[in-house]
PAZAPA-4460 file (N, C-alpha, C; in steps of 0.05 Angstrom, whole numbers, plus 32768, in hexadecimal, padded with zeros to 4 digits):
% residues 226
    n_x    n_y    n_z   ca_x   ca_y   ca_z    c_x    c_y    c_z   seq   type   mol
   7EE8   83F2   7CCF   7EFD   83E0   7CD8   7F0E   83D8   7CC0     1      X     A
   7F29   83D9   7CC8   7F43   83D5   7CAC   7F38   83B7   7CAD     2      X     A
   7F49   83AF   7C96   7F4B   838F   7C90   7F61   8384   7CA2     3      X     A
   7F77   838E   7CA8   7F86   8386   7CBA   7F75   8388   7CD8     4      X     A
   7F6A   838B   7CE2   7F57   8391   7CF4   7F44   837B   7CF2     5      X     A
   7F3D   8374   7CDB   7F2B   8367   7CDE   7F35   8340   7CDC     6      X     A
   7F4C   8345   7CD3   7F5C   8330   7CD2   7F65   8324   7CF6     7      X     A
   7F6B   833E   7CFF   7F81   832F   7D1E   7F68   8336   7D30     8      X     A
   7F49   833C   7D2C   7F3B   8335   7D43   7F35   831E   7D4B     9      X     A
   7F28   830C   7D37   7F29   82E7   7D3A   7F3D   82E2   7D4D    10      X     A
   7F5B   82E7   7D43   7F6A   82E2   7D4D   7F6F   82DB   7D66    11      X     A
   7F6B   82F9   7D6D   7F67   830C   7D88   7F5C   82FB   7D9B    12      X     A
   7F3C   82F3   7D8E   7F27   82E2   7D9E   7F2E   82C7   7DA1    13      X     A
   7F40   82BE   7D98   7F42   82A2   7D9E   7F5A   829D   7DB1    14      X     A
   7F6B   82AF   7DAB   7F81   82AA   7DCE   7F73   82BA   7DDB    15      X     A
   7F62   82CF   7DE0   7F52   82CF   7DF7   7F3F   82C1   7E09    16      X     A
   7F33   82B2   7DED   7F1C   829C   7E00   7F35   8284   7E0F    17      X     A
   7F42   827B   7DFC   7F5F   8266   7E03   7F63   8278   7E1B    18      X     A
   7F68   828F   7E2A   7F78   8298   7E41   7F65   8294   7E52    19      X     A
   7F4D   8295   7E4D   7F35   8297   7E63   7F2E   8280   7E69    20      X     A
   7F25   8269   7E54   7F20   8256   7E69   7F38   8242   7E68    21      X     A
   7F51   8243   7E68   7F68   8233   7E6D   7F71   8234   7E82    22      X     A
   7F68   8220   7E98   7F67   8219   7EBA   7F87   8228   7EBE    23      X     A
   7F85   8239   7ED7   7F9F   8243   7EDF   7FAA   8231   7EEE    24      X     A
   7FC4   822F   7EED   7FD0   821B   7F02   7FCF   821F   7F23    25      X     A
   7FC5   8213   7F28   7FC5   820A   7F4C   7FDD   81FC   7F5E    26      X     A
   7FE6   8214   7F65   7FF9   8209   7F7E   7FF5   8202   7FA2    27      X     A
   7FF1   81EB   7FA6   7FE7   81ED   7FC0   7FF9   81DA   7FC2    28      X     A
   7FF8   81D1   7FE1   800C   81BB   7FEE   7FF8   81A4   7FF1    29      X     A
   8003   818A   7FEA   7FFC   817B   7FE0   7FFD   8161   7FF6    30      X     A
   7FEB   8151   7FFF   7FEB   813D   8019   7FF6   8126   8001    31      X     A
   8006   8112   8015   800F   80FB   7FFA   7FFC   80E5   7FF5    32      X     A
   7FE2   80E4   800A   7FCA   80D8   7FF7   7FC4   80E2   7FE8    33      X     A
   7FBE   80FF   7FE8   7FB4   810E   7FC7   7FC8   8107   7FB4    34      X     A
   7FDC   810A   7FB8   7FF6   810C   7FA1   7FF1   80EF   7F91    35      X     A
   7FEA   80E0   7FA1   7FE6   80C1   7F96   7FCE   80C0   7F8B    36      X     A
   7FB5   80CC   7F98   7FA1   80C5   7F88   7F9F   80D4   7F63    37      X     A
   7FB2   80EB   7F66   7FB5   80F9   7F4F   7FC1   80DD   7F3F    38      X     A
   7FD7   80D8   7F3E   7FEB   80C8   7F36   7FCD   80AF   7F2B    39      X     A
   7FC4   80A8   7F36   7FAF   808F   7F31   7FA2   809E   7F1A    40      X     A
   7F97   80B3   7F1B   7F82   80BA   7F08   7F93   80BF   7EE5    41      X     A
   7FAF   80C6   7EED   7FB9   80D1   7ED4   7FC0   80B7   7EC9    42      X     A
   7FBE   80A2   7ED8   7FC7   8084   7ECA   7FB2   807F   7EBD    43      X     A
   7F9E   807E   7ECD   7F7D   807A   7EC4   7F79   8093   7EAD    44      X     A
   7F7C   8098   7EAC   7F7B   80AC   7E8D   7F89   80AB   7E76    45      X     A
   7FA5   80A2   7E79   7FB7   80A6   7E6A   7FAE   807F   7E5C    46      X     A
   7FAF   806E   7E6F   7FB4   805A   7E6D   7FA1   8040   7E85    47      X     A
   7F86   803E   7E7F   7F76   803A   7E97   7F83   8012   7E9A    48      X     A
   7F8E   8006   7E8C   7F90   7FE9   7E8E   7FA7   7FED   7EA1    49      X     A
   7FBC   8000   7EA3   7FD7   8006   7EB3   7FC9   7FF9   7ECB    50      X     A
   7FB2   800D   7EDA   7FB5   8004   7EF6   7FB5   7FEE   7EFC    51      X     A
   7F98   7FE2   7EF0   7F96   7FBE   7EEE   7FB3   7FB1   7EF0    52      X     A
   7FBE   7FB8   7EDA   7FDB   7F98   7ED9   7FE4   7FA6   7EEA    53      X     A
   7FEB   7FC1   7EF8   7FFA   7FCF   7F14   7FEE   7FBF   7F28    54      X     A
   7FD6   7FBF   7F2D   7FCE   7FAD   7F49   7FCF   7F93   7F46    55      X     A
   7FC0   7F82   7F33   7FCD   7F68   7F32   7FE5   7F61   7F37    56      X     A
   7FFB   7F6D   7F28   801C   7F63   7F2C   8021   7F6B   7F4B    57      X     A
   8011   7F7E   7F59   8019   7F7D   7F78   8006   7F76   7F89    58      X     A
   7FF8   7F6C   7F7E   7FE1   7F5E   7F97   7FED   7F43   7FA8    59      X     A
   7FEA   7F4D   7FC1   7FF9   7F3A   7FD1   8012   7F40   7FD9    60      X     A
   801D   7F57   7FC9   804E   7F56   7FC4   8044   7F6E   7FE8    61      X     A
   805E   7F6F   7FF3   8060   7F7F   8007   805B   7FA6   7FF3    62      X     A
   805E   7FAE   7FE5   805C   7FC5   7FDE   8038   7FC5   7FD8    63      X     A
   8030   7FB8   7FDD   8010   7FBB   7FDA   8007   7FC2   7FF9    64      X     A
   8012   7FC0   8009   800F   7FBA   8022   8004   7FD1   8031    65      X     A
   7FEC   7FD9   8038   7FE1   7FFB   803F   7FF8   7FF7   805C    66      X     A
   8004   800F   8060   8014   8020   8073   8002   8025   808F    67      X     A
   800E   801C   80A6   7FFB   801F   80BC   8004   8028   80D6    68      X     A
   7FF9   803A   80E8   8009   803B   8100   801B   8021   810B    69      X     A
   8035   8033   8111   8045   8015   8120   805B   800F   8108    70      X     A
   8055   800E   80F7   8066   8004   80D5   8085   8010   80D5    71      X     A
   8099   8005   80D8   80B2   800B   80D5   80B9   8017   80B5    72      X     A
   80C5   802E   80B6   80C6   8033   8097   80F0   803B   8088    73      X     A
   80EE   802B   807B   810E   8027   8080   8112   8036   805D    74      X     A
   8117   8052   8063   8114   8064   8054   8135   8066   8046    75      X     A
   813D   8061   802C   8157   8068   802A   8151   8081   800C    76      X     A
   8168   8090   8010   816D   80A7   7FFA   8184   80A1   7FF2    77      X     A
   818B   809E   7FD4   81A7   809A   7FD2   81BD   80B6   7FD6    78      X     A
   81C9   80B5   7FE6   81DE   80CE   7FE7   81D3   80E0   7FFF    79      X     A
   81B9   80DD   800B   81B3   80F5   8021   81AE   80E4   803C    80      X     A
   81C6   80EE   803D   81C2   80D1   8060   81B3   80E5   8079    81      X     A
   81AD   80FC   806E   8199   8105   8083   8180   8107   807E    82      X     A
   8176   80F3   8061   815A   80EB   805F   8154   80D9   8065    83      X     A
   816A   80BF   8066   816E   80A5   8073   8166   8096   8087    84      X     A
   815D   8088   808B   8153   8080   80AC   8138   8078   80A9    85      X     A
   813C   8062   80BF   811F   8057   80CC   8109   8062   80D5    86      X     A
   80F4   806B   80C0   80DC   807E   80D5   80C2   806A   80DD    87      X     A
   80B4   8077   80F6   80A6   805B   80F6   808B   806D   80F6    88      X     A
   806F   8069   80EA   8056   8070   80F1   804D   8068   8103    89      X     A
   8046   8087   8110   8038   8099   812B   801A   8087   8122    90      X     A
   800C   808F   813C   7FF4   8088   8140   7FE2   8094   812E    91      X     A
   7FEA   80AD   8128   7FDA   80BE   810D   7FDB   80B2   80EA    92      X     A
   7FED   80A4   80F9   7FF0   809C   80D5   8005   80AB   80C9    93      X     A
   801A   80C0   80D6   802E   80CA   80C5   8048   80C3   80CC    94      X     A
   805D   80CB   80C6   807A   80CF   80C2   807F   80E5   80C8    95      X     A
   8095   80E9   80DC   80A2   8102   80D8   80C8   8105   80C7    96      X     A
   80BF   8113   80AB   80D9   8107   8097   80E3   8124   8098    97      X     A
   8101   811E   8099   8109   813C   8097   8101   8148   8083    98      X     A
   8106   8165   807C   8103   8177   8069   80DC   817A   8066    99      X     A
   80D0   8164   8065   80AF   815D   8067   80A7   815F   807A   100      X     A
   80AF   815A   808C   809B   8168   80A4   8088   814B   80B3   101      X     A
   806C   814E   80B3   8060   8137   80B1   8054   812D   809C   102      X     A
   8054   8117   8095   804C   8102   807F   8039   80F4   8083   103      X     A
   8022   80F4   807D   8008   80E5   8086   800D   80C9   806B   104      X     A
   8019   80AE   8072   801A   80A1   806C   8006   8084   8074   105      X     A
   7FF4   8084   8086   7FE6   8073   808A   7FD0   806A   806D   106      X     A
   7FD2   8054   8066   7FBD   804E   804B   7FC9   8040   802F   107      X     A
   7FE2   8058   8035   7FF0   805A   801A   8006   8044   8015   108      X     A
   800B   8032   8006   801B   801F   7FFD   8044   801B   7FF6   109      X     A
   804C   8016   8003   8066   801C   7FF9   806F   8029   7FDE   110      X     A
   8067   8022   7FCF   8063   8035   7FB7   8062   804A   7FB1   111      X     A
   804B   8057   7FBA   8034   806D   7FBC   8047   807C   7FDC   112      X     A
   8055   8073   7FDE   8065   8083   7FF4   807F   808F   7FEC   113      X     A
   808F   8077   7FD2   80A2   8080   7FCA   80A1   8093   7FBC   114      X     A
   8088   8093   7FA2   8080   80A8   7F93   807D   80C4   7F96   115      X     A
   8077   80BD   7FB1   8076   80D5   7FC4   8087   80EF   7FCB   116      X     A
   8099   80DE   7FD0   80B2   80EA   7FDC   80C4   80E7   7FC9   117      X     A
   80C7   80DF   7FAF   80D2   80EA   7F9F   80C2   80FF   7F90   118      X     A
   80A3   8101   7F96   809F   811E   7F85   80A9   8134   7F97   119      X     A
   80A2   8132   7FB3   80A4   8147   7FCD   80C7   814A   7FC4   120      X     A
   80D6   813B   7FC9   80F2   813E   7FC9   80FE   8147   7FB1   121      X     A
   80FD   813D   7F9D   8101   8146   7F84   80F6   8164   7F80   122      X     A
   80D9   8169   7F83   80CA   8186   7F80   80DE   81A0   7F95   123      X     A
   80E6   8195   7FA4   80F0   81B2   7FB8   810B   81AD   7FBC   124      X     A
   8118   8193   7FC5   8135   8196   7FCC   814B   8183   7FC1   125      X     A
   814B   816F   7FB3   8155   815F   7FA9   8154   8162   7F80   126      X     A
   815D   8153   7F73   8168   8154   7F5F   8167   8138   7F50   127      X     A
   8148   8132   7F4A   814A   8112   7F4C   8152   8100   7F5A   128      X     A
   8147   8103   7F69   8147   80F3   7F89   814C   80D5   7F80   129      X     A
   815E   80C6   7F8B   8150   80A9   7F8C   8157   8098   7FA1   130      X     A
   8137   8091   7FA6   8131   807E   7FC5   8125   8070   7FC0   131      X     A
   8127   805D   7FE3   8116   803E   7FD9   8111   8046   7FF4   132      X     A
   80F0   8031   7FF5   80E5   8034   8013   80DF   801D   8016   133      X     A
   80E6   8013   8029   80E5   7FF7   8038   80D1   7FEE   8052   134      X     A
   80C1   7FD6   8055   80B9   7FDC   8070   80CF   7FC4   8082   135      X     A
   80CE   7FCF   8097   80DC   7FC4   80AB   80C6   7FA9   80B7   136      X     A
   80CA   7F9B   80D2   80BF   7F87   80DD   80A3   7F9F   80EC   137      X     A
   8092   7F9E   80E4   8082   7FB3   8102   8080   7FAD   8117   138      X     A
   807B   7FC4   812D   807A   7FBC   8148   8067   7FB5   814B   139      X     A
   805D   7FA5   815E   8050   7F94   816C   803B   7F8D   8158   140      X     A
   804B   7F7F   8144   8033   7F73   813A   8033   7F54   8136   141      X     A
   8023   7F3F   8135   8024   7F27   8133   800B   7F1A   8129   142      X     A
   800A   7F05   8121   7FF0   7EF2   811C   7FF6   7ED8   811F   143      X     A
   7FE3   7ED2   812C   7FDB   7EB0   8142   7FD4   7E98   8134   144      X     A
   7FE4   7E81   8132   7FD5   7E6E   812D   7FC6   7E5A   8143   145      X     A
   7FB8   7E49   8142   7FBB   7E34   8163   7FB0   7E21   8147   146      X     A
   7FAB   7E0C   815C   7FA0   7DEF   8154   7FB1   7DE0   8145   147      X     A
   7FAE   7DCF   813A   7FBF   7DBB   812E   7FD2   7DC6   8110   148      X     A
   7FE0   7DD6   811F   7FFD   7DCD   8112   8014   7DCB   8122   149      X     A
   8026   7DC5   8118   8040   7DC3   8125   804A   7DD3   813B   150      X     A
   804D   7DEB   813B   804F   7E01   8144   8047   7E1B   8150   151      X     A
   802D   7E11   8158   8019   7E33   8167   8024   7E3F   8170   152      X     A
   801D   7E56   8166   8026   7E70   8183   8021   7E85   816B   153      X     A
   802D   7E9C   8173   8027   7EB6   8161   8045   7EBA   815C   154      X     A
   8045   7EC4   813A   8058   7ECD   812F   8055   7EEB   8122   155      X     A
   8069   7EEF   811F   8077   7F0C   8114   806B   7F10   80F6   156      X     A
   805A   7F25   80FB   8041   7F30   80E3   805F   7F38   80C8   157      X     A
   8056   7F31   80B0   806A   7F3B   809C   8054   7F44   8080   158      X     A
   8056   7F5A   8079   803D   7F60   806A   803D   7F50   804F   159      X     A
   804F   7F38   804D   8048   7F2D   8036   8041   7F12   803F   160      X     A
   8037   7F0D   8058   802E   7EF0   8063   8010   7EF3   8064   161      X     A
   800B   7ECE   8051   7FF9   7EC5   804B   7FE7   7EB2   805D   162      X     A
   7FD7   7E9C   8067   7FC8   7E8C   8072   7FE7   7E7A   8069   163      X     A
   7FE9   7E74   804F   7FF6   7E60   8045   8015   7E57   8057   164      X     A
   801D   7E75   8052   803C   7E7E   805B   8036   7E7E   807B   165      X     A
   8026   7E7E   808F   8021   7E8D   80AB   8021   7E6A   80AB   166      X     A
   8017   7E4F   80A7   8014   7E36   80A8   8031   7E29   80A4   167      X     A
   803D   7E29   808B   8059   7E20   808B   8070   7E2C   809B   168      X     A
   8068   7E47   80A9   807D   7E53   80BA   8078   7E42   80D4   169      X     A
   805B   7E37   80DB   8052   7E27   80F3   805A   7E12   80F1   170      X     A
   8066   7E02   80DA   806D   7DE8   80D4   8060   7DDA   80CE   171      X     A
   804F   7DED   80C1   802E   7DCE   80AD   8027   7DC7   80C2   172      X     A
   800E   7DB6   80B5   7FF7   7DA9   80C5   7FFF   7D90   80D4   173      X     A
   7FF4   7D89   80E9   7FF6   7D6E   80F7   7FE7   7D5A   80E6   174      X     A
   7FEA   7D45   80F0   7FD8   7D30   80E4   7FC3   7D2F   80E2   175      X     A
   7FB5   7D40   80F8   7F9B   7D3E   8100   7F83   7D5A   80F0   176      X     A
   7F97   7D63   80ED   7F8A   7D80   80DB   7F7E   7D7D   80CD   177      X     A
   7F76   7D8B   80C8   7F4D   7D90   80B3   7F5B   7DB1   80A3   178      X     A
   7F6F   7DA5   8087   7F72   7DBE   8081   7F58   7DCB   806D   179      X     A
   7F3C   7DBB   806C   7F31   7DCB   8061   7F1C   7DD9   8069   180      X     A
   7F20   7DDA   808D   7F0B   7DF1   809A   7F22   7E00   80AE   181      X     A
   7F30   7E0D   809C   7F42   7E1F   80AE   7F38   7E3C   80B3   182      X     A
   7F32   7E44   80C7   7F2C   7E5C   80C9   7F3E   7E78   80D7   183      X     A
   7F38   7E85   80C8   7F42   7E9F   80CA   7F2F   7EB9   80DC   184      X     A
   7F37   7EC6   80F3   7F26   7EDB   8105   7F35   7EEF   80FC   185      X     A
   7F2B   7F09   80F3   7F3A   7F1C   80F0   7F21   7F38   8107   186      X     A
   7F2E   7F46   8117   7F20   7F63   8121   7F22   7F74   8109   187      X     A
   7F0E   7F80   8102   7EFF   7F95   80F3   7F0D   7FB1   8101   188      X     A
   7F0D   7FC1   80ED   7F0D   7FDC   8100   7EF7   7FE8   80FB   189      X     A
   7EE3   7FE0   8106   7ECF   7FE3   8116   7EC7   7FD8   8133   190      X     A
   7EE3   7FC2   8136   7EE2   7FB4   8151   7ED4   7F97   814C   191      X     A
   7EC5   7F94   812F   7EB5   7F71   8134   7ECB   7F62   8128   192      X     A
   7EBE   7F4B   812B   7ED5   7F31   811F   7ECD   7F29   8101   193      X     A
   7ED2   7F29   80F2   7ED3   7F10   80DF   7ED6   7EFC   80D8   194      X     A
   7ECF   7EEE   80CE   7EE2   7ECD   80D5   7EDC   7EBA   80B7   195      X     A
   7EEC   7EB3   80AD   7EEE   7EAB   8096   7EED   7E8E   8097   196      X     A
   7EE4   7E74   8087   7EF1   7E5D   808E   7EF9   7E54   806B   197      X     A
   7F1D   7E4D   806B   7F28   7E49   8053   7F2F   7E2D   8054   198      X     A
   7F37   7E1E   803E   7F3B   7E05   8030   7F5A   7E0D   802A   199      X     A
   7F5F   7E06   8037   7F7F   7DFE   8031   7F8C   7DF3   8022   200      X     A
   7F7C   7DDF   801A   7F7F   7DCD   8004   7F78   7DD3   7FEC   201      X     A
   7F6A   7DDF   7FE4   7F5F   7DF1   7FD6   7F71   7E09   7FC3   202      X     A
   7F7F   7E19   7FDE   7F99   7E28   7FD9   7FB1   7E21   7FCD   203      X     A
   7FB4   7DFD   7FD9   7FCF   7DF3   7FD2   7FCA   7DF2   7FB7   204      X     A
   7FBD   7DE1   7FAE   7FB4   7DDB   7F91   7FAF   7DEF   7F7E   205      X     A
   7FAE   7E03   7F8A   7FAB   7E1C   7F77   7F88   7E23   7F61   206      X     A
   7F73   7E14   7F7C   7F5C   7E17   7F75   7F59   7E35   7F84   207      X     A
   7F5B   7E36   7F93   7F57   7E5B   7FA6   7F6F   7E6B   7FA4   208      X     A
   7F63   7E7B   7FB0   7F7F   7E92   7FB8   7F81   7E95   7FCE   209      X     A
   7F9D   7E8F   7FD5   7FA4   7E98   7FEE   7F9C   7EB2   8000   210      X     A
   7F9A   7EB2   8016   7F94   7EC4   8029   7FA4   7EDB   8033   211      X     A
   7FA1   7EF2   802D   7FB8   7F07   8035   7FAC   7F02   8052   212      X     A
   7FC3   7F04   8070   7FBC   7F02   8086   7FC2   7F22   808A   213      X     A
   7FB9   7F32   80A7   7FBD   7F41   80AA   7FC9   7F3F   80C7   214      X     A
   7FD3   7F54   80D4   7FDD   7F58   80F7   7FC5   7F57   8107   215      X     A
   7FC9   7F43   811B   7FB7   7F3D   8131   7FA3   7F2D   811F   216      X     A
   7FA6   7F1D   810A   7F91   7F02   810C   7F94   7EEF   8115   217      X     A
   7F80   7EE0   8119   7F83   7EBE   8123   7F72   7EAC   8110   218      X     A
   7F8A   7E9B   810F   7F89   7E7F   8107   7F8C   7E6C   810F   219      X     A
   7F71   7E5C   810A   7F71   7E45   8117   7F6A   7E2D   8103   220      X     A
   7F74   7E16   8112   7F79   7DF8   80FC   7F6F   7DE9   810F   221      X     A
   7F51   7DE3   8107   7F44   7DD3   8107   7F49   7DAB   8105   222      X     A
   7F45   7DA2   811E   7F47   7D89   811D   7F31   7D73   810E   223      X     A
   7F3D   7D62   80FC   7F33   7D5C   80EF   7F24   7D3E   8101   224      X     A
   7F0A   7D41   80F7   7EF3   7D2D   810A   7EF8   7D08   80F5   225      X     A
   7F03   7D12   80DE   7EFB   7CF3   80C9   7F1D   7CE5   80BF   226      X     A
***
């Protein structure tokens, strides 16, 4: 074997082994829960404290809000008024968006939806897409208060309403109210109830945390016995 020969085999062997085990790229079509759960892990790698201050700064805000059959979705693109428009989630949990087809959006967060569809839109037909995704009022959704406040009856579910906010929309407590055995019934999807009992007073003062409410709970305000 020459010395030149014996020089460019090393060589040789090391962009070979580099070609062999250097993962080939994978093209498949991509659901936009996976696309998100990717997106989570590369934060978590690059930068694992990101997600933390990410969910804190939206815990509670309407873009935290999981996406559910029924959910009005008030989709704008700037410049493509035939991406535009109100879509609402099917019983499956998707969207039907032009150019995409169906969109299995049930789970996923206003956010995690926009992300979405600027990778889908951007990746195949657009040019740096830029949209905002909105939720609308949903259909038939509401949560109940009764008992002593001002105002019973059931109001119009808004995914950023609290125990706190669902009470001052009723017009606060009566005189007679016991705001510190207020209870909350929520259905399971499993079909059972839960039932919480919160201190209201507690909340005001900024000893607890307020209560994210969800569609179809009940609240009730307890009459105070003392």
């Amino acid at each position: 074997m020459s010395k030149l020969q014996a020089k460019t085999l090393p060589i040789f062997f090391i962009f070979f082994i580099r070609f062999i085990v250097s993962p080939a790229p994978i093209f498949c079509e991509v659901r936009s829960e996976d696309y998100f759960r990717s997106l989570q892990k590369a934060d978590q790698k690059q930068n694992p404290s990101l997600v933390a201050i990410r969910q804190q700064s939206t815990l509670g805000s309407p873009n935290n809000y999981p996406l559910r059959p029924g959910d009005k979705l008030n989709i704008q693109v700037y410049r493509e008024k035939d991406l535009t428009g109100i879509f609402i989630v099917d019983l499956s949990g998707n969207i039907n968006y032009p150019l995409l087809g169906e969109v299995h959006v049930q789970g996923l967060s206003l956010e995690d939806l926009q992300k979405y569809l600027v990778h889908r839109l951007g990746k195949d037909y657009l040019v740096n897409p830029e949209l905002q995704v909105d939720l609308d009022k949903s259909l038939n959704k509401s949560v109940s208060i009764l008992g002593q406040v001002q105002k019973p009856g059931n109001y119009d579910f808004a995914p950023d309403m609290t125990l706190v906010r669902l009470i001052s929309e009723a017009g606060g407590f009566t005189s007679i109210a016991a705001p510190k055995h207020v209870r909350v019934t929520r259905i399971m999807k499993d079909g059972k109830k839960r039932m919480v009992v919160a201190d209201v007073d507690s909340i005001m003062n900024g000893k607890s945390e307020d209560i994210p409410l969800q569609s179809s709970d009940l609240v009730m305000v307890q009459e105070s016995y003392f």
